[in-house]
C-alpha positions in Angstrom: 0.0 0.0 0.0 1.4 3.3 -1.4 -0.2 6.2 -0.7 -3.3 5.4 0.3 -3.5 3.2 -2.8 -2.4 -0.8 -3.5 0.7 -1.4 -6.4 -2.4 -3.0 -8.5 -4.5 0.2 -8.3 -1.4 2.2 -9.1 -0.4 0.1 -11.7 -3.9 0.9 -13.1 -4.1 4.7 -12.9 -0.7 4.5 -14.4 -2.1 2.8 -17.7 -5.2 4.9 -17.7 -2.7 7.9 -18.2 -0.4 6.2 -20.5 -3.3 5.2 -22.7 -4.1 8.9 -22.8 -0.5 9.4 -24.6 -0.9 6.7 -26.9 -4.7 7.8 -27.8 -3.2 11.4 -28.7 -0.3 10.0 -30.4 -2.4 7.6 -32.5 -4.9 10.5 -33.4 -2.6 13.7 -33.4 1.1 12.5 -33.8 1.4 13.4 -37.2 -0.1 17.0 -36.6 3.0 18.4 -34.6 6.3 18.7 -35.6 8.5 15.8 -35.3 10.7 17.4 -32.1 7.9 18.0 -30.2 6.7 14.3 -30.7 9.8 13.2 -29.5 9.4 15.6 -26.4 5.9 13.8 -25.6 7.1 10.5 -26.5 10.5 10.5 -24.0 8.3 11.6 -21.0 5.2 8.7 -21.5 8.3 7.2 -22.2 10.3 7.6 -19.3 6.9 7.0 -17.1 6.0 3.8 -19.1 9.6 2.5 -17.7 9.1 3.4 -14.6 5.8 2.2 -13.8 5.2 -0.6 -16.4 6.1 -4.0 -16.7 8.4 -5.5 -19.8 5.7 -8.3 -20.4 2.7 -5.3 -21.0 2.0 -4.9 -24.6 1.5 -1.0 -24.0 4.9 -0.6 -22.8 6.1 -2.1 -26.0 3.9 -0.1 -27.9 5.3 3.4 -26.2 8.9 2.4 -26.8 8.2 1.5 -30.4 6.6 5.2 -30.7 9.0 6.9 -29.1 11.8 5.2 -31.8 9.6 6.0 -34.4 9.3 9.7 -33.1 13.5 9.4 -32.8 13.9 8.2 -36.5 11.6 10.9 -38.4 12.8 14.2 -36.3 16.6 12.4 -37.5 18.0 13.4 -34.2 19.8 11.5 -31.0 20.7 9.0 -33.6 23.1 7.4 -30.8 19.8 7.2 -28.2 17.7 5.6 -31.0 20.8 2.9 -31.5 21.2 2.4 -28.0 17.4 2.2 -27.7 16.7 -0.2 -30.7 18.6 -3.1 -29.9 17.1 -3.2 -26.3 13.3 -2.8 -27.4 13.7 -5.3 -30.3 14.3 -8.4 -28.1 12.3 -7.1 -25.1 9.6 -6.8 -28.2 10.5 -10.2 -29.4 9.6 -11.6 -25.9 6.2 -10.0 -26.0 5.5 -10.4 -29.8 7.3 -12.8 -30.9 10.3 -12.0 -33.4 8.9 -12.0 -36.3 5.9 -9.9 -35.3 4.5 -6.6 -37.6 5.8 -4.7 -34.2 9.5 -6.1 -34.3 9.1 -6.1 -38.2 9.2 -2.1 -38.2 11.3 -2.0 -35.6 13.6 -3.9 -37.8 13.1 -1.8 -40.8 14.0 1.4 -38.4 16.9 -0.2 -37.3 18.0 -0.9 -41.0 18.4 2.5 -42.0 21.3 4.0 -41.7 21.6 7.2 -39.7 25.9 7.8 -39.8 27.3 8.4 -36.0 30.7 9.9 -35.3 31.4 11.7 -39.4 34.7 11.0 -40.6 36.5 10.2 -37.6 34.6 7.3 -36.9 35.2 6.4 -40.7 39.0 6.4 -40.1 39.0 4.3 -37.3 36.8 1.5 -38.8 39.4 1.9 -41.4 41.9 1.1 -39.2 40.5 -1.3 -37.7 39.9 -3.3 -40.6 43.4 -2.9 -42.1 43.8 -4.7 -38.6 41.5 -7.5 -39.0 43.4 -7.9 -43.3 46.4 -8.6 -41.8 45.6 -11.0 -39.6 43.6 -12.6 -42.0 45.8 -15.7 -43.1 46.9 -16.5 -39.7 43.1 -17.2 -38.9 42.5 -18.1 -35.3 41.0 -16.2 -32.6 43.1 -13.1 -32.8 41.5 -12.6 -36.4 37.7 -13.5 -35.1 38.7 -10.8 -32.2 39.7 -7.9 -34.5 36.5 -9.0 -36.6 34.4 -8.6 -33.6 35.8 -5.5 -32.8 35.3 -4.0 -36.7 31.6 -5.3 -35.8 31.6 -3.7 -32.7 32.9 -0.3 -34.2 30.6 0.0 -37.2 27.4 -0.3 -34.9 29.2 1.8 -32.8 28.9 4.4 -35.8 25.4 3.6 -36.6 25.9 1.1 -39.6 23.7 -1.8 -38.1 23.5 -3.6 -41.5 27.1 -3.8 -42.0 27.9 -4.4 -38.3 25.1 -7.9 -38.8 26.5 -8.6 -42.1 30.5 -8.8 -40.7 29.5 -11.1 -38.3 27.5 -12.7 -40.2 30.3 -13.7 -42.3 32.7 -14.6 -39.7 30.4 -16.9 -38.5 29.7 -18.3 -42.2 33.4 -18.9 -42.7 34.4 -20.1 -38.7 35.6 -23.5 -40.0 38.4 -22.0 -41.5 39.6 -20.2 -38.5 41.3 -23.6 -37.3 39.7 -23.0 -33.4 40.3 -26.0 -31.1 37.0 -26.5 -28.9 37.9 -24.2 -26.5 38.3 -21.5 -29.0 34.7 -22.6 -30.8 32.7 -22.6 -27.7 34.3 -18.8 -26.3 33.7 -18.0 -30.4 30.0 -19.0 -30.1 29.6 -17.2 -27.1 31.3 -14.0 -27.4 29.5 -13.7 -31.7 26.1 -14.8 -30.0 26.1 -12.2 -27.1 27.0 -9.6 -29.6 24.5 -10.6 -31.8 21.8 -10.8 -28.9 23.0 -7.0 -27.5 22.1 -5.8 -30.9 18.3 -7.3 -30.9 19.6 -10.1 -33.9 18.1 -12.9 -31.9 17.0 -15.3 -34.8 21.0 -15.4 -35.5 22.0 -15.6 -31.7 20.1 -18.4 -31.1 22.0 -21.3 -32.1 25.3 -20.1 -31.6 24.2 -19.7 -27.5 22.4 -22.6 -27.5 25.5 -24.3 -29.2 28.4 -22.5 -26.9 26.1 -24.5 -23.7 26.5 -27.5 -25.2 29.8 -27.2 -27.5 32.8 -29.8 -25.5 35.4 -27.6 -24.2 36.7 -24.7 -21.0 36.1 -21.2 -22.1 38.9 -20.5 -19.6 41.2 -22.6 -21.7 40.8 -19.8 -23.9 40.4 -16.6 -21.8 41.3 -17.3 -17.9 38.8 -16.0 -15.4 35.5 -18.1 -16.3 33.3 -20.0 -13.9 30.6 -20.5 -12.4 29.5 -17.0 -13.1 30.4 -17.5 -16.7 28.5 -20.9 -16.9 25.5 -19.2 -15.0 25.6 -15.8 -17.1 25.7 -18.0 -20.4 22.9 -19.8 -19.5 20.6 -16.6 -18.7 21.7 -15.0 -22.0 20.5 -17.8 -23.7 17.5 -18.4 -22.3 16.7 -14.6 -22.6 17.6 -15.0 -26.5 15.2 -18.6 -26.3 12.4 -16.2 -24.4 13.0 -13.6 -27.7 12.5 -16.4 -29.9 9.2 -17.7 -28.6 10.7 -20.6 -26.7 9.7 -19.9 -23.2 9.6 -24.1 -22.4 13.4 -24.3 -23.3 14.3 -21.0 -21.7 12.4 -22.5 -18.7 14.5 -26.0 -18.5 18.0 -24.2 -19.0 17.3 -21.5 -16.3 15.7 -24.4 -13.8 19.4 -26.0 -14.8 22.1 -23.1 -14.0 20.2 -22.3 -10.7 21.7 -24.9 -8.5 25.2 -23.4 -10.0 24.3 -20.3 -7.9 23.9 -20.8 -5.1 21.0 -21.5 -2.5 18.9 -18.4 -1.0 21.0 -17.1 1.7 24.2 -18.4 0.9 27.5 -16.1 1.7 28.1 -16.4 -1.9 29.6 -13.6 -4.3 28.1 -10.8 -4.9 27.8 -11.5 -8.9 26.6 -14.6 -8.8 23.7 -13.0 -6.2 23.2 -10.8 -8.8 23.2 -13.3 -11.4 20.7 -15.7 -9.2 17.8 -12.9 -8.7 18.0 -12.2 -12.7 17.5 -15.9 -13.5 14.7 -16.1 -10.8 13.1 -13.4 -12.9 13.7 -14.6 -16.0 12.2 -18.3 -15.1 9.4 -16.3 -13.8 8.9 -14.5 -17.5 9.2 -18.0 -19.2 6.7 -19.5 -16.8 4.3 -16.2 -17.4 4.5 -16.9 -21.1 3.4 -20.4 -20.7 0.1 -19.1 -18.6 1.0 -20.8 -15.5 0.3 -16.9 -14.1 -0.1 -17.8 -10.4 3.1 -19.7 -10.4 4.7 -16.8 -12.3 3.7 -14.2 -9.8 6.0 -16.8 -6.8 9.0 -16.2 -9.3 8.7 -12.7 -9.6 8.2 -11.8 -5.6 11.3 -14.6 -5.0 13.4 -12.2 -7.7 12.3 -8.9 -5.6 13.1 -11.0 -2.6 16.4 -11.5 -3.3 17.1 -8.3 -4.7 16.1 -7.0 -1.6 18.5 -8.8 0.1 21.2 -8.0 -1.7 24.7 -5.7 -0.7 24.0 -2.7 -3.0 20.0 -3.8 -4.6 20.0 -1.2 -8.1 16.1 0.6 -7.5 15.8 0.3 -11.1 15.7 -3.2 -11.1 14.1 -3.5 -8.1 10.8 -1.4 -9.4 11.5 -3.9 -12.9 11.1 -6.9 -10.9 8.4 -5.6 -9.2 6.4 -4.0 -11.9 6.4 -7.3 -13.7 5.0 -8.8 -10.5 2.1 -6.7 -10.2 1.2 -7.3 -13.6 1.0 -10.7 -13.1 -0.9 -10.3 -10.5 -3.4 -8.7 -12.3 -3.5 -11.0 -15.3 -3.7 -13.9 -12.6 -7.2 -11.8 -11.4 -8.5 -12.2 -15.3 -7.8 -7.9 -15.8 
């Protein structure tokens, strides 16, 4: 109870005034100039954040309008990348990837909108005079500098060409000569970039393959674990959630949960962090198999242990919770 209200009555009001935006939007978004629609759009956006949960269609559908209102003023191009690659798998969860809402989405994405002028150009020049000479001697030094050419060209807004490099690294891996440790840190390290950048179609099976490829990451790069093992396995299950498998996201999170200790533990701080995420994210999978009530248990056990963490973030906190209340509601039939 919050000011003399309940989080489910708040969570109401809160949608009652959002649906005001979105009304407006739909009816008079095209009749004011493109600035000031971005102006409306970042505060219902900013409030949808706050007060919404990620599984609501109508946050989805304010954070689609406020990237459309981004693209057409042709401004903040950086907050529109940083923004698109976020909302297209959080849309993917809700819609499904290949959904009419992830669809233009994708088609924003697509455009390219230059970041950085001509001294971003000379350093993806560089950079791929790098990755050229390394060329012949293959291994993972060349996949690094390729990752990193990826890396820089969304960096500088070039999404197509950052999907397509990959892309063709991971067409033309074989020739790399990578032992197993190398393939499985290859999958791994390709599919989180991939996943970051809302391609989750293309993620998937190189995640789902680096959890079940033979070989020790750490072979490859020292300082992996059980917080590698346990932060692999949420990324993939969030990428399997995105691709409208919530059954398999569900078995590998139930999986890396015993790697993270039990509730209570003195266990490291990461891996307390990494156990409240995968709470929530079993929670989500559960939700989107209609097993509500059960859902709901997940997300108060993810605030729970939030809660109880050294330093619980309030963002993530009110996420967690958000997504609780929602459930809550859908579990009452509104």
């Amino acid at each position: 109870m919050v000011y003399g209200k309940t989080d489910q009555e708040r969570y109401e009001l809160k949608t009652t005034q959002l649906k005001v935006f979105v009304k407006d939007d739909e009816d008079h978004g095209y009749s004011v100039s493109n600035r000031a629609r971005v102006r409306y759009a970042v505060r219902a956006l900013n409030a949808a954040e706050s007060h919404l949960s990620r599984l609501d269609p109508l946050l989805t559908d304010i954070r689609s309008r406020y990237a459309e209102a981004l693209f057409r003023a042709g401004t903040g191009a950086r907050r529109l990348r940083d923004h698109l690659g976020y909302v297209i798998r959080e849309a993917s969860v809700v819609h499904g990837p290949k959904s009419p809402v992830v669809g233009g989405l994708k088609i924003i994405q697509a455009e390219e909108r230059p970041i950085g002028g001509a001294r971003a150009l000379r350093k993806i020049e560089r950079i791929r005079f790098q990755a050229e000479q390394l060329h012949d001697l293959g291994g993972l030094p060349y996949a690094f500098a390729m990752q990193d050419l990826a890396e820089r060209l969304r960096a500088s807004g070039r999404h197509e060409q950052f999907a397509e490099t990959l892309g063709s690294l991971v067409r033309d891996r074989n020739a790399l000569g990578l032992n197993d440790d190398e393939q499985l840190l290859f999958a791994q390290l390709v599919g989180a970039a991939l996943m970051e950048a809302g391609e989750v179609e293309t993620a998937l099976p190189l995640l789902e393959e680096a959890r079940h490829q033979p070989g020790d990451p750490a072979a490859a790069v020292p300082g992996t674990g059980d917080w590698e093992t346990g932060f692999l396995a949420v990324t993939t299950a969030a990428c399997q959630l995105a691709n409208g498998k919530p059954e398999d996201a569900e078995a590998v999170l139930r999986d890396a949960l015993p790697l993270l200790g039990a509730d209570g533990d003195d266990q490291d701080k990461h891996l307390g962090k990494l156990r409240h995420r995968t709470v929530f994210e079993l929670g989500t999978a559960i939700f989107l198999q209609d097993r509500v009530l059960e859902a709901v248990d997940r997300f108060q056990e993810a605030c729970d242990l939030i809660a109880r963490t050294a330093s619980p973030q309030e963002a993530t906190f009110t996420a967690y919770r958000n997504t609780r209340v929602y459930a809550e509601l859908r579990a009452r039939g509104d």
